[in-house]
VOGUVEX-134283 format. One record per residue (C-alpha): x negated, z, y negated. Coordinates in steps of 0.5 Angstrom, whole numbers, plus 500, padded with zeros to 3 digits. Layout:
N
XZY ...
//
This chain:
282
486291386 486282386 492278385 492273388 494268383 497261386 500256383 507256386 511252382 511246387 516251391 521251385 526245389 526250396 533253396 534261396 534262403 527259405 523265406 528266412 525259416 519264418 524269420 521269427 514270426 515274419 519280423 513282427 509284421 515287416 522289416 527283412 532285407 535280406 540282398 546278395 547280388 555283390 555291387 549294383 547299388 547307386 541311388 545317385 551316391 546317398 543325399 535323402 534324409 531330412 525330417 524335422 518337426 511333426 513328431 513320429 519317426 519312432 517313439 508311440 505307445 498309446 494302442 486300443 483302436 479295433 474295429 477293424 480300423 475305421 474307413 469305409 471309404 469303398 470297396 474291401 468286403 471279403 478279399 479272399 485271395 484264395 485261403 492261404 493263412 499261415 504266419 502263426 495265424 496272422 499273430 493274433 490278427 496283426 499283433 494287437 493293433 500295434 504293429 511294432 517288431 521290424 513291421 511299423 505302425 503309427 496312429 495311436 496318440 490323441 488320432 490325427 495322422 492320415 493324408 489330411 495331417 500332413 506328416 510328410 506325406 503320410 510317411 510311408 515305406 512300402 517296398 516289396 521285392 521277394 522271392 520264394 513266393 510263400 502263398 503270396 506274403 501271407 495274404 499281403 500282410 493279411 490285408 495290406 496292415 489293416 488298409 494302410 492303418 485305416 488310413 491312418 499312414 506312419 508306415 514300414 513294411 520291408 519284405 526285400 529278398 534275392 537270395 542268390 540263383 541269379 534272374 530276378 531283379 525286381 528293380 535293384 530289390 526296389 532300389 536296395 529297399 529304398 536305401 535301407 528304408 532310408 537309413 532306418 527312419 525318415 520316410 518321404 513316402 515310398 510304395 514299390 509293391 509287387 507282393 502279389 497285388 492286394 488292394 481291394 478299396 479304401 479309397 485307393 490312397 497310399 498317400 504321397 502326392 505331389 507327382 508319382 502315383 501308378 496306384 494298380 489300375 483297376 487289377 482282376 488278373 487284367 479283366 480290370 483294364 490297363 494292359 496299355 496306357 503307359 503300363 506302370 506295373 505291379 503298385 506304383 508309389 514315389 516321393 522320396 524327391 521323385 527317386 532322387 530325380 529319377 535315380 532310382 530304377 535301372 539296375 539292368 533288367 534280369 528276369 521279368 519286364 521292361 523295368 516299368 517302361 525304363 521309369 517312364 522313361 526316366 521320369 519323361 526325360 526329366 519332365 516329370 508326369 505321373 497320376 492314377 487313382 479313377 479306374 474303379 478303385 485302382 
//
């Protein structure tokens, strides 16, 4: 896993809102939630949504498969983190794979769906929690369309920004990008993915299991160790179950931290245990 780590200080004087300039060429390649702090959304208020059947969440045109889909089961070559792309110049790269307005994708028709062809856990809404970090976004969808597409997934992408001045809240961010992921189609996979965090190998798998998943073990930025045994921060992937479980994450914690540890907590209290991918590939 690579975090792309920028110096983004010099963006501290944009307003709140900047993200919203790009909004055009953005919404091809996700989904915008843009979130005011007004009233605490509560996870325990909203039942999940139930699919039906195998057919795919939204209607499918036939695409061209590229090569740059197949998977290679290893590592990613060539994870630049450092070259900064600019959202006109991720058109030609993202847009031909079929990537629909609003940031989905599903397998061109005639390929079977990843995770083994099960439709319920390859479902997937990838959650990104959002704040002035525009070196950051450009070099996530750069690589995270292509690696979920090798993988076959039936995926979203929502891009969740805070557009208040009050201290991040990364955990309400996740929590409102679940509700909105919800009412928008029938996800039962959900990936909550700090923007900052690029995986690096295909065999780190976005397919939900049957527990949740901490799926950055193995990040650059950390010297490839985990900062502690119990440490679930930057990637970590639920099953729409899970959240309901769990009641989302605490709404709580201001500014950075704390919020991962308050999962664990919960899942603890509920019985419920958590897996990783081996540490070479997480």
């Amino acid at each position: 896993m690579k975090e792309t780590v920028v110096m983004y200080g010099r963006f501290a004087t944009l307003t709140v809102g900047a993200f919203c300039l790009g909004y055009t060429v953005v919404s091809i390649f996700i989904q915008v939630v843009i979130y005011e702090k007004q009233e605490a959304p509560s996870i325990a208020e909203y039942k999940p949504v139930i699919s039906a059947g195998d057919s795919p969440l939204t209607e499918v045109q036939a695409v061209p498969t590229l090569n740059l889909r197949p998977l290679n089961g290893g590592p990613i070559r060539e994870v630049d983190v450092d070259t900064v792309p600019t959202l006109d110049e991720l058109v030609p790269l993202i847009k031909p794979t079929g990537v629909r307005p609003g940031g989905r994708w599903h397998p061109p028709l005639g390929e079977r769906i990843g995770c083994g062809g099960n439709t319920r856990k390859s479902r997937v809404a990838v959650l990104v929690p959002y704040r002035n970090r525009p070196d950051h976004l450009p070099i996530f969808l750069k690589y995270i369309h292509p690696f979920l597409q090798r993988q076959n997934l039936d995926y979203g992408i929502y891009i969740v920004e805070q557009a208040d001045e009050l201290a991040f809240n990364r955990a309400e961010l996740f929590n409102v990008g679940f509700l909105e992921a919800q009412r928008d189609q029938a996800y039962t996979c959900y990936v909550f993915h700090d923007v900052d965090h690029v995986p690096s190998d295909d065999r780190n798998s976005y397919c939900c299991g049957d527990e949740p998943r901490h799926l950055s073990t193995n990040v650059d930025r950390w010297d490839y160790k985990l900062l502690y045994d119990q440490f679930l921060g930057g990637v970590t992937q639920f099953g729409d179950t899970h959240v309901y479980a769990m009641n989302g994450m605490s709404n709580a914690y201001w500014g950075w931290g704390g919020e991962d540890d308050d999962v664990l907590c919960r899942w603890r209290t509920i019985g419920m245990s958590f897996s990783r991918p081996p540490n070479n590939y997480g």
